[in-house]
N, C-alpha and C positions, 0 to 999 in steps of 0.2 A: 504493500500500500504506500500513497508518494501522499500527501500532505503539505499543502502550500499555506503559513499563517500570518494573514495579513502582510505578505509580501510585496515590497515596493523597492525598484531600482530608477536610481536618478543617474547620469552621467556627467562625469565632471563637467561637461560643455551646459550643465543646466536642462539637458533634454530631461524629460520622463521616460522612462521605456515600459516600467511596470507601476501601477496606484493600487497599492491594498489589496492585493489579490489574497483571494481563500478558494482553495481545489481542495478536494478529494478524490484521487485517482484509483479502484481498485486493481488488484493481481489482472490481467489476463484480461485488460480492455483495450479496447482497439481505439484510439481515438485521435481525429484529424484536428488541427487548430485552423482557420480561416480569418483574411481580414484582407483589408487593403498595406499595401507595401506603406512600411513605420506603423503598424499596430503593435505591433510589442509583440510577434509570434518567436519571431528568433528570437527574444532578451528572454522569453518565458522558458524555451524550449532551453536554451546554452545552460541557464542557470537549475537546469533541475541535474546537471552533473558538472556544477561550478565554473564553467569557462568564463561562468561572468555571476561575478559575488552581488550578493543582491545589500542594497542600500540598508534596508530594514524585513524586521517580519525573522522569520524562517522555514526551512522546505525540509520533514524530516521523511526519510526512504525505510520503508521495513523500519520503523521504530528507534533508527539514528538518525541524526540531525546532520545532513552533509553539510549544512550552514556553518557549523563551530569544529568541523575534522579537522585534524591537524593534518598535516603532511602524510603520513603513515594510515593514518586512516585514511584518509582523500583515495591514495593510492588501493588502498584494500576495496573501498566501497566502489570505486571507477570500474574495478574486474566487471561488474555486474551490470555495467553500465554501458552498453553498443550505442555509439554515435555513426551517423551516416550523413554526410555534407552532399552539399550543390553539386560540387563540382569533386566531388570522390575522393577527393585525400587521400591517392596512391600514389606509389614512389615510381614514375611511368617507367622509368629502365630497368624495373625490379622484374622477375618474371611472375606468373599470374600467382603458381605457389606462394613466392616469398611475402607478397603481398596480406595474399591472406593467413597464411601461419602468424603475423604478427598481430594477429588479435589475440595472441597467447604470451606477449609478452610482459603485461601485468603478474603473471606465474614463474618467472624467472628474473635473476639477480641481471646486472650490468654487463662483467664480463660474460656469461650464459649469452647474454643478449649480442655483444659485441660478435663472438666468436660464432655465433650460428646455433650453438648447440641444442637445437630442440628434439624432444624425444621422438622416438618410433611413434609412440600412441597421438600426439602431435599430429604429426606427420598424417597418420591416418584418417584424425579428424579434417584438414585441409581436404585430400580427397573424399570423403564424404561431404562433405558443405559444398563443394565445386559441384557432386553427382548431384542435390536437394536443388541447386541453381540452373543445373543445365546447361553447365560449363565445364565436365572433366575431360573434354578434350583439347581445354586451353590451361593444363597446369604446368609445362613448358614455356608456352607463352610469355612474351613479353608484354605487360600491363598497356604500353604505350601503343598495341597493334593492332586493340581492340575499337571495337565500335564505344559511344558516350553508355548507350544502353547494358553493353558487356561489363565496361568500366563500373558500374553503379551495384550490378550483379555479384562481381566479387567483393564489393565493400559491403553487402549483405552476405554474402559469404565469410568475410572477417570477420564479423556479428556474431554467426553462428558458432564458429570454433572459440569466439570468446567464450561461449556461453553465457554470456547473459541474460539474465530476467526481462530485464527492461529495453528495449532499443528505439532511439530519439533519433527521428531524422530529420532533418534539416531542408526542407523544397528539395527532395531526393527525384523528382521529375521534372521540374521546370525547364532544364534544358535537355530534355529527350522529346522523338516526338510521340503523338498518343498513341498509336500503334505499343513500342517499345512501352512509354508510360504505364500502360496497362497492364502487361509482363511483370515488372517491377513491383506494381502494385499489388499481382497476384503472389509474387513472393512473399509479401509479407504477408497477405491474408494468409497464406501455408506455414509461415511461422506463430501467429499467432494463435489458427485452431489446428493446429497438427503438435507444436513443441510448449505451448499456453503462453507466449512471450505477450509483455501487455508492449503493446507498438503506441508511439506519440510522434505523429508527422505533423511538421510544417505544410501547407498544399497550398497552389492556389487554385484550384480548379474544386468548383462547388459540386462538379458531376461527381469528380473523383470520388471527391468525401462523402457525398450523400450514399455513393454505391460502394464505398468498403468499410467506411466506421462504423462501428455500434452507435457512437455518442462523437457530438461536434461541439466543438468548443470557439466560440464567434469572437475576434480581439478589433477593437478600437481606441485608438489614444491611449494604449495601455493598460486599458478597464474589458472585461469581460462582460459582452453584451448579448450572448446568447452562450445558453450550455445547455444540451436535449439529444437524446436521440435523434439520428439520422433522418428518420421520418419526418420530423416536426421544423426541419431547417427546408421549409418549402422556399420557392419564388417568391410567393408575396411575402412573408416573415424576414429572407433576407433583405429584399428592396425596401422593407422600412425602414431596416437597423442602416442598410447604404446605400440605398440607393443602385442605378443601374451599375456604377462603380464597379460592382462588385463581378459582376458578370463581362461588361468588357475590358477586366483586367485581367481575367481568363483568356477570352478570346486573344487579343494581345500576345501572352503569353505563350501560347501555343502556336501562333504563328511564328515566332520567336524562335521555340525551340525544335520547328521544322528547319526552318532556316539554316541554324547552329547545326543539325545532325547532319544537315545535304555537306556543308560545309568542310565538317568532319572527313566526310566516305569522302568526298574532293579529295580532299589530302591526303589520305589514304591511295586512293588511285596512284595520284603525284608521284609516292616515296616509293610506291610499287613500281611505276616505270623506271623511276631511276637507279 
């Protein structure tokens, strides 16, 4: 269980990002955050595994307070904690393996880490998470040779061999296009009713969310202005809370990340002929 108590983050520049937030998030729910760009989705999301320390209030996980961890702690409670970004946060010259075996690195010391040394059973978990993705014939691979959508597959793969409870993603589709989007997205539906992981995405697509979250969680100026079942986040309910906004910032977006993905395979092509 994740518990947010009267949580508020200010930024030295005097922005707000969070006002008085209170969540109660159960084990093993699936839930999408929405809003227009500066609603406070990332400041809410970073901060439920401390990338960004909140002002006031505090956020306790399973019954500890990541708010007051120390270092040692930080680092223990993190294990459990799968982050997935924008834009993948992989090491592109790594190969697809290395990538993902290093969600195992919160389980081993510095030098361990430095010199490679990960075990057999390691090892065997990478190629299992790669088989659950639908990528074990990219574990050779170099990270950098894949498509944006493969890219994103293995950082949901890193996830997995973390093992963790919890996995926060960050607009883990906005720059894929909805074809590939949807993929991605069926991932984590597979993670959360096949392994019970409680999933927390950033999204901006209101289709998305309405079709894979249990519960939507609505962010404006930092204050939460809608939280309900998927069901109950119709058209007319969000056009109160924003207006058309909210819908063609979708649209936008997704033209966007067709763009970005042609873009890609271009390049791709490019590096291939020469």
């Amino acid at each position: 269980m994740i518990e947010l108590k009267n949580v508020s983050k200010t930024f030295p520049n005097g922005v707000v990002g969070l006002n008085n937030i209170n969540l109660t998030i159960d084990q093993g729910e699936f839930i999408c955050i929405i809003g227009l760009s500066g609603a406070g989705k990332s400041t809410l999301l970073r901060s439920l595994n401390r990338l960004n320390d909140v002002s006031e209030g505090e956020i306790i996980i399973n019954g500890e307070s990541i708010t007051h961890a120390n270092a040692k702690e930080l680092r223990r409670m993190r294990r459990n904690i799968g982050m997935i970004f924008q834009q993948f946060n992989l090491v592109r010259k790594n190969t697809v393996q290395r990538n993902v075996i290093s969600g195992r690195l919160g389980y081993y010391n510095n030098w361990q880490t430095l010199l490679g040394l990960f075990s057999k059973e390691d090892y065997q978990r990478t190629e299992a998470a790669l088989e659950k993705v639908g990528l074990s014939d990219k574990l050779k691979v170099r990270s950098d040779s894949l498509s944006g959508g493969q890219q994103q597959r293995v950082s949901i793969a890193r996830t997995i061999v973390q093992e963790a409870d919890l996995i926060l993603a960050d607009e883990p589709v906005s720059a894929l296009d909805p074809v590939t989007s949807e993929t991605v997205m069926n991932d984590f539906k597979r993670l959360n009713e096949e392994l019970k992981r409680t999933i927390i995405i950033n999204i901006h697509s209101v289709e998305l969310a309405r079709r894979y979250a249990s519960r939507i969680i609505g962010m404006r100026n930092g204050e939460i202005v809608f939280d309900g079942p998927a069901s109950e986040a119709t058209d007319q309910k969000l056009n109160e809370i924003y207006g058309k906004a909210i819908f063609e910032n979708e649209a936008q977006a997704s033209r966007e990340a067709l763009e970005a993905e042609i873009e890609h395979r271009l390049q791709q092509d490019v590096s291939t002929e020469l």
